[in-house]
C-alpha positions in Angstrom: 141.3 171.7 292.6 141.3 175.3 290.9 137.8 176.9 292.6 138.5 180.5 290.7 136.1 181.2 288.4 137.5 181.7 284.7 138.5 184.8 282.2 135.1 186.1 281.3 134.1 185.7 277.8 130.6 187.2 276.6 128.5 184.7 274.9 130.1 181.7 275.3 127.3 179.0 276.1 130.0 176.1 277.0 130.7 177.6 279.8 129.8 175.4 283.5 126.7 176.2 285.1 127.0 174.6 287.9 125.0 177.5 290.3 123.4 180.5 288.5 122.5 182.5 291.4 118.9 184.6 291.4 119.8 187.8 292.6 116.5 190.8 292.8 116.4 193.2 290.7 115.1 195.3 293.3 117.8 195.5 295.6 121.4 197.4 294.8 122.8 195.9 298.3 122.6 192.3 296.8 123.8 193.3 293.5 126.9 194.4 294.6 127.7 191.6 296.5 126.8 189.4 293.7 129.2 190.8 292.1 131.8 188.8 294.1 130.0 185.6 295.0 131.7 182.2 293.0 128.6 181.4 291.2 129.2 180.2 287.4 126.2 182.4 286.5 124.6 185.2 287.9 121.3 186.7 286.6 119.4 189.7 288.0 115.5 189.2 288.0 113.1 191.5 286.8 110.5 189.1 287.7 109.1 187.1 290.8 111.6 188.8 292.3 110.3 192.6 291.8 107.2 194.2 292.8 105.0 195.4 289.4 105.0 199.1 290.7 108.8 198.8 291.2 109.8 197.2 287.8 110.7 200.3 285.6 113.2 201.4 288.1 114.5 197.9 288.5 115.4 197.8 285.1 117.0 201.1 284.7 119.2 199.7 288.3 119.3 196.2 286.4 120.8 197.5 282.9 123.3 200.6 284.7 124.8 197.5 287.2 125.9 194.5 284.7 127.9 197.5 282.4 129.7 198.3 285.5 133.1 197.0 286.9 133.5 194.8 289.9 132.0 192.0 288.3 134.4 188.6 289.0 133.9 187.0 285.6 130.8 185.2 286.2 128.5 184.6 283.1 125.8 187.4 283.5 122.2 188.0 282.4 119.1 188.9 283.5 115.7 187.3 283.8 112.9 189.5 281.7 109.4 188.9 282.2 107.1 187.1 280.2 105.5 187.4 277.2 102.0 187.6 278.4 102.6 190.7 280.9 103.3 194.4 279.0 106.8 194.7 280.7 109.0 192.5 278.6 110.1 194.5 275.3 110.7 197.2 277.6 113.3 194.7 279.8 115.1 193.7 277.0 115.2 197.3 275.0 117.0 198.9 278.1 119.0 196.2 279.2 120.2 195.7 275.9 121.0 199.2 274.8 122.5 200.1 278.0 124.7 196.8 278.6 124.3 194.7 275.5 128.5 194.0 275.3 128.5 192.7 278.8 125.4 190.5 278.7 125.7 187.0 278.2 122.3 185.6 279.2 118.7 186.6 278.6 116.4 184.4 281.1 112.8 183.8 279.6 110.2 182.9 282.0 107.2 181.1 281.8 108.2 179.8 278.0 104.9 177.7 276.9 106.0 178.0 273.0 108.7 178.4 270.8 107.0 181.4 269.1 108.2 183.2 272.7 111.7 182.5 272.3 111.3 183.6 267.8 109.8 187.1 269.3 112.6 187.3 271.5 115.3 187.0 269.4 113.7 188.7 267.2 113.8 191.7 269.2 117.5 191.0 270.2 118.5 190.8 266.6 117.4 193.9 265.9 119.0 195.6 268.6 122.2 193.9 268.1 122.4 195.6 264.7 121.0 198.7 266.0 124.0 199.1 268.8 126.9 197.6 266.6 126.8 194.3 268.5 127.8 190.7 267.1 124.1 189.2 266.1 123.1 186.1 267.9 125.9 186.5 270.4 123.4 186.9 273.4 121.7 183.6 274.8 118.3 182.7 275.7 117.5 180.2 278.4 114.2 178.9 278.3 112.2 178.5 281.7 109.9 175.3 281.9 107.4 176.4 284.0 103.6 174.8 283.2 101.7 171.7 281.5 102.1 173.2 277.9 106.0 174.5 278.2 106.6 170.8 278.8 104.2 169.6 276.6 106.5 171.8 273.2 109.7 171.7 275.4 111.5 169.8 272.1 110.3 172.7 269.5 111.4 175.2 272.4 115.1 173.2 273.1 115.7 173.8 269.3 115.1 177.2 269.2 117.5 180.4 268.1 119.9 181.1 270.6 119.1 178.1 272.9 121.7 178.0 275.5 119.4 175.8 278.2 116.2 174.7 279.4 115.8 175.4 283.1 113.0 173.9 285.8 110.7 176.2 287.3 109.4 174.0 290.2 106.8 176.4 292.2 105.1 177.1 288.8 105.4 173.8 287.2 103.9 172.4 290.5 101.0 175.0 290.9 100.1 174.2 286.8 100.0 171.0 287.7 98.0 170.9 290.9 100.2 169.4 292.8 98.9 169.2 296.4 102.2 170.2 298.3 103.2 173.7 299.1 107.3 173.1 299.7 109.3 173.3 296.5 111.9 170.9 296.0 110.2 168.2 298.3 108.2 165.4 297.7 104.4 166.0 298.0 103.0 164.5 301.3 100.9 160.9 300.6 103.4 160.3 297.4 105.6 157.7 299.6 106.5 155.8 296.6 109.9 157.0 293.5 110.1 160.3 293.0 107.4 162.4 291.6 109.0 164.8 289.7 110.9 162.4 287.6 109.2 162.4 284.6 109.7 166.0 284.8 113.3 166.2 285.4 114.3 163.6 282.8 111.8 165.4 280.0 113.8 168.6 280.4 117.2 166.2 280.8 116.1 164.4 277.4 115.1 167.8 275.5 118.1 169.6 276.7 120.8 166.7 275.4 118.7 166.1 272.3 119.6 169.8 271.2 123.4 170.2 273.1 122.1 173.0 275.4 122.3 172.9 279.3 120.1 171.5 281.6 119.4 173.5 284.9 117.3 172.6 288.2 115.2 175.0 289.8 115.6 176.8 292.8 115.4 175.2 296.5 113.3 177.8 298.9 114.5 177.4 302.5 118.0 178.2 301.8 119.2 178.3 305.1 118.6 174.5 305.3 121.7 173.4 303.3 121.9 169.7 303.9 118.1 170.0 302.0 119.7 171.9 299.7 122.5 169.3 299.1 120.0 166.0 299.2 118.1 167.5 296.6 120.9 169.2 294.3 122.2 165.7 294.5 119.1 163.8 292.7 119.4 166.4 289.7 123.5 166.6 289.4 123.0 162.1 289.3 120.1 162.4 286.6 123.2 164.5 285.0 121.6 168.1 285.7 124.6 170.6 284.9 123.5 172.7 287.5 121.1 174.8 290.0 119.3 178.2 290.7 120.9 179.1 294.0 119.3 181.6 296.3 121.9 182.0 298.9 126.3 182.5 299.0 126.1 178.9 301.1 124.1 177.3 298.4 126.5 178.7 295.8 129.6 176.8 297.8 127.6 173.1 298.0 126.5 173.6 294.3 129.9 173.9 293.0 130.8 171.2 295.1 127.8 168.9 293.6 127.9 169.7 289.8 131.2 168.6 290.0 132.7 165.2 289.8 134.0 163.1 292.9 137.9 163.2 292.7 138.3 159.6 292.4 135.3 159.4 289.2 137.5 162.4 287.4 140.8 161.0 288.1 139.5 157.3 287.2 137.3 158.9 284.0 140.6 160.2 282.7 142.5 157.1 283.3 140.1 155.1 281.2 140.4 158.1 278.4 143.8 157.5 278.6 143.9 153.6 278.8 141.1 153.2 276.2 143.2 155.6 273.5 146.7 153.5 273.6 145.1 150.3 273.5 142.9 151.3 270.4 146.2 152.3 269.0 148.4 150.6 266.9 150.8 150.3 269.3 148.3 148.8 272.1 147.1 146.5 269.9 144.4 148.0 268.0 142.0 146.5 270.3 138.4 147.5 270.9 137.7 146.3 274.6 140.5 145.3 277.0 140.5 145.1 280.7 141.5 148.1 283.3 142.3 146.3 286.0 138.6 144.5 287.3 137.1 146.4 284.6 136.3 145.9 280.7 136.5 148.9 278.9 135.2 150.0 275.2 133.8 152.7 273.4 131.0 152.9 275.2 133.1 153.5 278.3 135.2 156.1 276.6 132.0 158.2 276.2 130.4 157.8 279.8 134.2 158.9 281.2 134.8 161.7 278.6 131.3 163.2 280.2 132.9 163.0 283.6 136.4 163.9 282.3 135.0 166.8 281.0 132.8 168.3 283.3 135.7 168.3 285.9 137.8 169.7 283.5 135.4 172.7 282.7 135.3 173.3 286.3 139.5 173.2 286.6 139.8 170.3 288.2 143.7 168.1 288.3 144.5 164.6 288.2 145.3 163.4 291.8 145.9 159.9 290.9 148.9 158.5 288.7 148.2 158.6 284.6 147.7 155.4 282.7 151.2 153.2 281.8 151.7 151.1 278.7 151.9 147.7 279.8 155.9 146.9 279.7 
């Protein structure tokens, strides 16, 4: 399996996101190492993450580091903040005129409409022309993080420049009332399913509808990994195509997560490969054959080309012995 992470190239929203890792806006120290860390994403936060008297010299740090070298070819943005404070057209003026060619990404928090993401690229359209940049090439990903951002999450998922729809848990959980004070966990008294699946599988169904990603929220206690890993788990099976990471050891159990087992790549491919010569004219033109204990058809050509081709985004090889023509 090839772990390296690919050639960079700006803007293109196919790319995995299997950990897009959080990284303060405040903090040269992390940004730097950042800069090396195997996440599929990184964003630098001018948000949560960054204290309101500190955020105009965040921003000027935030929009001088993703123009400079060092940077290992991970997608790269930064999160903004939201509409409702009186920081955000100053975010995305600076960061765009300083390192609009290098940025990928533009993270929107706290997205209740789709009139927030319009204004937004708005704004970005009109400093793509201003600075010679292609228009439209920079992304928006939409953060779910109260009762009404889910309520329109449909109207936001088919907005311009939609790239994906990502969970914001603390929020979402505080808009909510929620009595629990642990993010990612379940709240105490609910003993029975899960009670954040409505939640994940609106955003799941919202983001598919529209072809953009789907992205879990962050896990807090980031030195407890195996947490980490029970709950990355529940999202990646849902088919979550990835995480906010906090920490370099969630980045490594992320990757691992978001992408297939071996044996469900190498056995997605195999039916791929079994399904297309036996639709052929030379298998027999038929629509559903057996694959050993199996029965195959077009509906099992689509569930193993999602698998096929999330391992293949992430560079995985066949380990197991292609499919051969009956003799």
């Amino acid at each position: 399996m090839n772990h390296a992470i690919p050639p960079r190239e700006p803007g293109d929203s196919a790319r995995p996101r299997r950990t897009c890792l959080s990284v303060p806006g405040s903090s040269a120290k992390m940004i730097e190492k950042a800069k090396r860390l195997p996440a599929d994403e990184v964003f630098l936060d001018l948000e949560d993450a960054v204290a309101p008297e500190a955020k105009a010299e965040a921003r000027t740090r935030v929009a001088m580091a993703l123009g400079e070298s060092g940077w290992g070819g991970q997608l790269r943005g930064v999160r903004v903040n939201d509409w409702t404070t009186p920081w955000t057209y100053a975010d995305v003026i600076e960061v765009v005129s300083t390192a609009g060619a290098e940025l990928d990404l533009i993270v929107l928090p706290k997205v209740t409409d789709v009139s927030h993401v319009h204004a937004l690229d708005l704004l970005l359209t009109q400093l793509e022309t201003t600075h010679g940049l292609p228009v439209g090439r920079i992304g928006i990903e939409a953060q779910i993080e109260n009762a009404a951002g889910l309520t329109h999450i449909d109207a936001i998922a088919a907005g311009p420049r939609m790239q994906a729809l990502v969970l914001g848990p603390a929020d979402l959980m505080a808009s909510l009332n929620m009595r629990t004070l642990v993010v990612g966990e379940q709240p105490e008294g609910y003993d029975v399913g899960d009670a954040y699946h409505h939640v994940f599988m609106r955003l799941l169904i919202a983001a598919r509808t529209h072809g953009i990603h789907a992205i879990d929220g962050p896990f807090l206690k980031v030195r407890d990994v195996e947490a980490f890993r029970r709950v990355a788990r529940r999202s990646a099976a849902l088919g979550f195509d990835g995480k906010w990471v906090l920490h370099p050891d969630q980045i490594t159990a992320g990757n691992e997560i978001f992408n297939p087992r071996q044996q469900d790549y190498d056995h997605a491919e195999l039916i791929l490969e079994a399904y297309h010569w036996h639709t052929s004219q030379a298998g027999g033109a038929r629509g559903a054959v057996m694959l050993g204990d199996e029965m195959i058809d077009e509906a099992s050509r689509k569930m193993a080309l999602v698998v096929a081709a999330k391992g293949r985004a992430a560079g995985m090889t066949r380990q197991a012995e292609p499919f051969r023509p009956p003799a």
